[in-house]
Each structure stands twice: as structure tokens, then as C-alpha cells.
N, C-alpha and C positions, 0 to 999 in steps of 0.2 A: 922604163926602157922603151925602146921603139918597139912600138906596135903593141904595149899591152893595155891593158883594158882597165880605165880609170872610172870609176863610181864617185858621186858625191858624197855617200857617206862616210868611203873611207877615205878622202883627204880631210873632210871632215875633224873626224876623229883623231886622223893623225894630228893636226893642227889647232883640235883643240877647240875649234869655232862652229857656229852653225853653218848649212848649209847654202845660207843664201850669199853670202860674199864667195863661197867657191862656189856657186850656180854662175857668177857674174862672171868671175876670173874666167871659169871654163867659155863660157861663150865669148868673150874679149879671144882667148885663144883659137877657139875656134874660127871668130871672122879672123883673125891672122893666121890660116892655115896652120896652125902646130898640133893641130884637134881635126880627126874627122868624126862624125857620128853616123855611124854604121849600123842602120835596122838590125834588129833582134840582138846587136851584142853592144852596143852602147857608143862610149866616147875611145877610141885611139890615138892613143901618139903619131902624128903624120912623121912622115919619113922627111926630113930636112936635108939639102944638099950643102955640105959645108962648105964647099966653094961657094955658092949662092949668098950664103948667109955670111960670108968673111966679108963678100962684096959691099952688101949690104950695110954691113957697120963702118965700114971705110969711108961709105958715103954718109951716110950719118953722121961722123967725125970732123969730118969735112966743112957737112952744114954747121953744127955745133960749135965749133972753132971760128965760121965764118958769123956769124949767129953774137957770139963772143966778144969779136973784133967790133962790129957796128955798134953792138952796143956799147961797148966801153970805150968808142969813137963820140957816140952823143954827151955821152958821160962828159967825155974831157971838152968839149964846146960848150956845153951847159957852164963848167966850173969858172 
């Protein structure tokens, strides 16, 4: 949930695996702000704006669809 306080060991353990692939994930999240790490009390969930992040996939979709088209445009020129 927003704002509580995530440790390595216990996603860990929830999941089952060591800690160095959720050491990884965690900092991937963190250079993508969804993580902040906050002296003396660890890693937090950042506060997301969901308007922000609606936008944000919209435009992603956009690329990926465009992304899609070229390719499967060299595709049929190749064939």
C-alpha cells in the first residue's frame, strides 16, 4: 500500500527467491520513482498520481502500436 515500508527480505520470502533479483527490481523501481528510500526507515512506496500515469500508458500505446505498424510495414516490403 502507499507509503508502507518494504524490506528485501520480506518480498523475499514472500516470493520465494533470494534477495538479489528483488535488490535489482527494487532499485529499477526506484530509478522509476515508485520507490523512495528514506534514511533510517528504508524503501517506501511513492505516492503515484493516477492521472500522471493514465497519461503515460496512453502514450506508451501509442508508441507501441506505432512501433507495430513500421514494423510489420518492412515486413510486407521484405516479402
Amino acid at each position: 500500500m502507499l507509503g508502507d515500508r518494504l524490506t528485501e527480505d520480506d518480498i523475499a520470502q514472500q516470493f520465494n527467491c533470494s534477495r538479489t533479483p528483488v535488490r535489482e527490481a527494487l532499485r529499477k523501481l526506484e530509478q522509476e520513482n515508485l520507490l523512495q528510500v528514506k534514511p533510517g526507515i528504508g524503501m517506501v512506496i511513492s505516492n503515484v498520481e493516477i492521472d500522471l500515469l493514465q497519461q503515460e500508458l496512453e502514450i506508451r500505446k501509442m508508441l507501441e502500436n506505432h512501433s507495430i505498424q513500421k514494423d510489420c510495414e518492412g515486413i510486407t516490403k521484405m516479402s
